[in-house]
C-alpha positions, -999 to 999 in steps of 0.1 A, spaced: -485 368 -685 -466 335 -679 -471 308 -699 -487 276 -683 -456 258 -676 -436 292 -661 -426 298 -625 -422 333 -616 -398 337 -588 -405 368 -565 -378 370 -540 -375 337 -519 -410 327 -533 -422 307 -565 -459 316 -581 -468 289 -607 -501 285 -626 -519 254 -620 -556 259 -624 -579 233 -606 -603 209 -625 -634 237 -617 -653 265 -630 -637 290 -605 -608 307 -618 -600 325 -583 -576 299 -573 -552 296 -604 -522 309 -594 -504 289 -568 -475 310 -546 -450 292 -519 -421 303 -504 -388 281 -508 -389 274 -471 -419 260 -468 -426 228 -447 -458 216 -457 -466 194 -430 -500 201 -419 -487 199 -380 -459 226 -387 -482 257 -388 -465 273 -423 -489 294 -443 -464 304 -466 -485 292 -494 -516 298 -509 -538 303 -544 -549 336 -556 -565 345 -592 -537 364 -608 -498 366 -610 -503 401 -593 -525 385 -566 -504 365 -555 -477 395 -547 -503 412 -532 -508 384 -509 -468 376 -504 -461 414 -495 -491 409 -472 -475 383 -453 -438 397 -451 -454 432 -437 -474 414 -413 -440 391 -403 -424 426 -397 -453 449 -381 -462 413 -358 -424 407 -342 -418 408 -311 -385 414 -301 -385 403 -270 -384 365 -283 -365 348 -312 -378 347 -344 -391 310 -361 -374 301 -394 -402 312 -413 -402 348 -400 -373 354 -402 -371 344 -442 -403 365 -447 -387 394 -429 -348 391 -448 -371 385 -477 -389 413 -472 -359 436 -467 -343 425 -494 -371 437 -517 -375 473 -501 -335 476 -505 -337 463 -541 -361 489 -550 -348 517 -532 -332 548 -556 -293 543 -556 -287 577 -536 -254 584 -551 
């Protein structure tokens, strides 16, 4: 596990531990992408709080699978797709078996 001070990068995302002054330890972990805006008028979720390290990738793998499955090709994608998607990518073609 990280130490308190540690950020963990996971692809184009940063998960940090910063536990809030309460009894509940569900929302420890804090994950955000490098993109993200925010602004509460810009409409980017690409944050959020989960319990554990492995939580929070849960939750980021989520998000880029739902970026992917949701696109619509018949219109551009936002900035924020479109670095969940690359991001997303990037991973599946990091961990695929070098097929030499």
């Amino acid at each position: 596990m990280a130490s308190n001070d540690e950020t963990i990068r996971y692809g184009a995302w940063r998960i940090y531990y910063d536990p809030p002054p309460i009894p509940i330890r569900t929302l420890d972990w804090t994950y955000v992408h490098d993109d993200y805006d925010g602004a509460e008028d810009s409409g980017d979720r690409r944050c959020g709080y989960a319990p554990s390290v492995e939580a929070c990738k849960a939750d980021i793998d989520e998000m880029e699978a739902e970026a992917i499955a949701d696109h619509d090709d018949s219109r551009p994608l936002m900035a924020e797709e479109e670095a969940m998607v690359e991001a997303g990518l990037q991973r599946l073609l990091a961990a695929k078996p070098d097929a030499h």
